[in-house]
Residue frames as qw, qx, qy, qz and C-alpha x, y, z in Angstrom:
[[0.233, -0.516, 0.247, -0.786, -2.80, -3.11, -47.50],
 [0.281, -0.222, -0.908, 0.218, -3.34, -4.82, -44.27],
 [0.479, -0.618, -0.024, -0.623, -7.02, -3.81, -42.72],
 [0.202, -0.284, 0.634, -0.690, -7.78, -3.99, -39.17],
 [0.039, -0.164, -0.983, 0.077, -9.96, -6.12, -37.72],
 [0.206, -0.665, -0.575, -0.429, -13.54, -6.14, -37.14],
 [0.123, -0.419, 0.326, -0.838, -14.10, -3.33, -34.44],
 [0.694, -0.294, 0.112, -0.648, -17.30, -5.36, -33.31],
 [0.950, -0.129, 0.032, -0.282, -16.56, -9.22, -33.50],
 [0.423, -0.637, 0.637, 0.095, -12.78, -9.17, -34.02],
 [0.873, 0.372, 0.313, 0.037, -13.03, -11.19, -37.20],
 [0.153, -0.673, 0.261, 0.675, -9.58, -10.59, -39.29],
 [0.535, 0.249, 0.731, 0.343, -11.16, -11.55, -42.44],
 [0.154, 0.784, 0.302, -0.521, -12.26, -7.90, -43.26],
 [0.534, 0.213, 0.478, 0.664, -12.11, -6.61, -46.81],
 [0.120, -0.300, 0.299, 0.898, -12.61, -3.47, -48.87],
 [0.528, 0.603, 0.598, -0.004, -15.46, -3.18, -51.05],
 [0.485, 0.417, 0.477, 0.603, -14.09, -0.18, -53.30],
 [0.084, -0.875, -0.336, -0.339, -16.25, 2.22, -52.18],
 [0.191, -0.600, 0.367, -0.685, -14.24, 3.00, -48.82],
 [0.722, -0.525, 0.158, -0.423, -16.18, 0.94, -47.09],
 [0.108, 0.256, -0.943, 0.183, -14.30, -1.79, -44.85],
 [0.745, -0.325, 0.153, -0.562, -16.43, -4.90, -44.29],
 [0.389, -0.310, 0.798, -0.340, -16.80, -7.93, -41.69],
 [0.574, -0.010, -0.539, -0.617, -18.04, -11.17, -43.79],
 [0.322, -0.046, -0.899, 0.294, -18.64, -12.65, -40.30],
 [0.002, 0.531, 0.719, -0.449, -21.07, -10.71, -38.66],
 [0.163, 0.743, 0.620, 0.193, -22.11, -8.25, -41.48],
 [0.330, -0.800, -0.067, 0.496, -20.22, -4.90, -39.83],
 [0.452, 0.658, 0.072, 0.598, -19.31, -1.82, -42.32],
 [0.363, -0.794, 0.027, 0.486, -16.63, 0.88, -41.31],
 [0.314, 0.909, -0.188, 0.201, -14.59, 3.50, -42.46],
 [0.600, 0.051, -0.288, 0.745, -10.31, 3.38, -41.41],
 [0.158, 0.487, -0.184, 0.839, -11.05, 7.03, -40.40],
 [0.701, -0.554, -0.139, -0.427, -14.23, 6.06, -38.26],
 [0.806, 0.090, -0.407, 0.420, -11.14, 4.12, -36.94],
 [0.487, 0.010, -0.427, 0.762, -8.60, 6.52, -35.91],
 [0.075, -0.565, 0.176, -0.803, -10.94, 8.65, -34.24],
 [0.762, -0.530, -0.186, -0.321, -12.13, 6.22, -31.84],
 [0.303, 0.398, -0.605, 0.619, -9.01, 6.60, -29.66],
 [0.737, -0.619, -0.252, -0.100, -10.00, 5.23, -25.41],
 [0.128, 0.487, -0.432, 0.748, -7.98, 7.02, -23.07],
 [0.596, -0.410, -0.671, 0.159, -8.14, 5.48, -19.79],
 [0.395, -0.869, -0.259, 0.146, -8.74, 8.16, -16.16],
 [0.337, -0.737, 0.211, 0.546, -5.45, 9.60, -16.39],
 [0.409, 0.801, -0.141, -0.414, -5.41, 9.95, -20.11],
 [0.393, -0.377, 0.816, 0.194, -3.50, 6.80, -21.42],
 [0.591, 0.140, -0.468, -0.642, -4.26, 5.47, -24.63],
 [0.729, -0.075, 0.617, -0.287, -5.91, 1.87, -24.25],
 [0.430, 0.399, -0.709, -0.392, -5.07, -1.10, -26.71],
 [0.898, 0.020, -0.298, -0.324, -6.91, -4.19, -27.45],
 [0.826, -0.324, -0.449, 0.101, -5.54, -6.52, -24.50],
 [0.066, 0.597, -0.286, 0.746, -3.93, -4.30, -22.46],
 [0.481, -0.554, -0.676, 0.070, -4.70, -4.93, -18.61],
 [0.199, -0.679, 0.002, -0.707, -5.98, -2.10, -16.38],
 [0.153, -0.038, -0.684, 0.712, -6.82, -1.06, -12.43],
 [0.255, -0.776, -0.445, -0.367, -10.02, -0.59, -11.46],
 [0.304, 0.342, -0.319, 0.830, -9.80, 3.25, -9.31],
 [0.330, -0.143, 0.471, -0.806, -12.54, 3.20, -7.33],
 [0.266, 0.047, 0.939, -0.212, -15.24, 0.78, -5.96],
 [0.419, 0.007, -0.267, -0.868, -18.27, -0.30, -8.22],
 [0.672, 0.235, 0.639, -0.290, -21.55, -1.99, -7.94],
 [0.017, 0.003, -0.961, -0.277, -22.72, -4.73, -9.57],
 [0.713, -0.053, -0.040, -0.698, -26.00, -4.67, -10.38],
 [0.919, -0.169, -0.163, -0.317, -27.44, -8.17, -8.46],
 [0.630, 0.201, -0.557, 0.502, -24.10, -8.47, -6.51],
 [0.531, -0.810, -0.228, 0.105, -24.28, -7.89, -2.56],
 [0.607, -0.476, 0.093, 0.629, -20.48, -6.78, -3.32],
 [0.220, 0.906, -0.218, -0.288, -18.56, -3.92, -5.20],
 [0.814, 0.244, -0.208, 0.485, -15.68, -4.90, -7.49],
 [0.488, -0.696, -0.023, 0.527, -12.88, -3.46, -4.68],
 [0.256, 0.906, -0.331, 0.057, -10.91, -0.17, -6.09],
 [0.421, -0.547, 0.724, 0.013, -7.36, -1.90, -6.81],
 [0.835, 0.193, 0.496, -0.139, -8.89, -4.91, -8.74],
 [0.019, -0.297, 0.684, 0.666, -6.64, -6.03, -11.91],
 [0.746, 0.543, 0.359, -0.141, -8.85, -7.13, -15.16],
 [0.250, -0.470, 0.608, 0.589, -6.46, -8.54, -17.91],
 [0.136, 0.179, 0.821, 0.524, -6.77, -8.85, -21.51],
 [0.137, 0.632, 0.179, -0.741, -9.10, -5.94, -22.35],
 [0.364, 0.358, 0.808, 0.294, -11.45, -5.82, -24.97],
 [0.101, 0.395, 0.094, -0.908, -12.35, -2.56, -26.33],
 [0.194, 0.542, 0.789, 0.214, -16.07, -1.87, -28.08],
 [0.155, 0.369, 0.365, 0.841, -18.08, 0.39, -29.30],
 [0.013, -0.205, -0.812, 0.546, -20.06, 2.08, -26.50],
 [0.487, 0.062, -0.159, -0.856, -22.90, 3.23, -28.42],
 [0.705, 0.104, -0.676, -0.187, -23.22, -0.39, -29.21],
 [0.610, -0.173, -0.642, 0.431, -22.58, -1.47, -25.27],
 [0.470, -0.804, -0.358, -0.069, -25.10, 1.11, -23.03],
 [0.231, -0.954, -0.050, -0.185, -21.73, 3.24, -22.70],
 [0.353, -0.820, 0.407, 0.194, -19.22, 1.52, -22.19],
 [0.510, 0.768, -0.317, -0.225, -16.33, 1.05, -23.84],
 [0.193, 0.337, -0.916, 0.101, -14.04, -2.22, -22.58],
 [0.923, 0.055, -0.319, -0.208, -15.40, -5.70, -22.59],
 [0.110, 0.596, -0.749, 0.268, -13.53, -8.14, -19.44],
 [0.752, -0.436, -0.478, 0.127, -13.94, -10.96, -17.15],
 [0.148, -0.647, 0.506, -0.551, -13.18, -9.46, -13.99],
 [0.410, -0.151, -0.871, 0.225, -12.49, -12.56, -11.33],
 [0.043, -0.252, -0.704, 0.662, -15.24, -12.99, -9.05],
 [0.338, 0.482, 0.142, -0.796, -17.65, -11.17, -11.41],
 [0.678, 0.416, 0.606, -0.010, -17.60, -12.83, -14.57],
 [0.301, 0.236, 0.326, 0.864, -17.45, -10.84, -18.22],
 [0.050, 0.793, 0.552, -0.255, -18.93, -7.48, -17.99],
 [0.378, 0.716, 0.140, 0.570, -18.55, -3.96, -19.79],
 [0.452, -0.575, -0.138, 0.668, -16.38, -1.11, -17.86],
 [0.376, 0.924, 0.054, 0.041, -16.00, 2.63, -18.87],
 [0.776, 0.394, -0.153, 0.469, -12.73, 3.58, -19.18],
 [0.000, -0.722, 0.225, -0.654, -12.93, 6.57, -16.91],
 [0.624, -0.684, 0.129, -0.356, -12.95, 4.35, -13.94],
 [0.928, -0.110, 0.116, 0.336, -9.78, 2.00, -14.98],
 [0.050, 0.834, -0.476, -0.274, -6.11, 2.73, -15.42],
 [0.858, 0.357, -0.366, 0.049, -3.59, 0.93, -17.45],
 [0.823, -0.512, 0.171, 0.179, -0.98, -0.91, -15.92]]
């Protein structure tokens, strides 16, 4: 059976312990496959989202300690998707040029 990667650090060394659980011997992370397929990210108009995927940002946002917004329009490739309990909410990990790496919700990007 091939498992999935780590959800949190992207490690593909994950293994099985027997029990169900799936763990990460890189950073220590247990899951479940089902805790899996229900974490499905659907970008603003309802698109699924996949691990590099690039998006649109749809409308302008601040930056906390930026005098600018990122501009509505802005691409961000190679999308990282996390857990947003685990990330103050949101749920994709990017570098956006001009901004650096920051976290985005999904409800404010589309997919390309």
């Amino acid at each position: 059976m091939n498992l999935p990667a780590c959800p949190k650090c992207q490690s593909i060394y994950t293994y099985e312990d027997g029990t169900g659980l799936v763990i990460c011997p890189e950073c220590g992370y247990e899951f479940r496959l089902e805790d899996l397929a229900e974490a499905v990210i659907k970008d603003a108009v309802g698109n699924i989202l996949s691990e590099g995927d690039s998006v649109t940002i749809i409308k302008d946002l601040p930056v906390k300690g930026m005098p600018k917004p990122i501009k509505k329009g802005t691409k961000v490739k190679n999308i990282h998707l996390v857990n947003p309990d685990e990330h103050n909410g949101h749920d994709i990990s990017a570098k956006v040029d001009g901004f650096g790496a920051m976290g985005l919700k999904s409800s404010v990007v589309k997919k390309n």
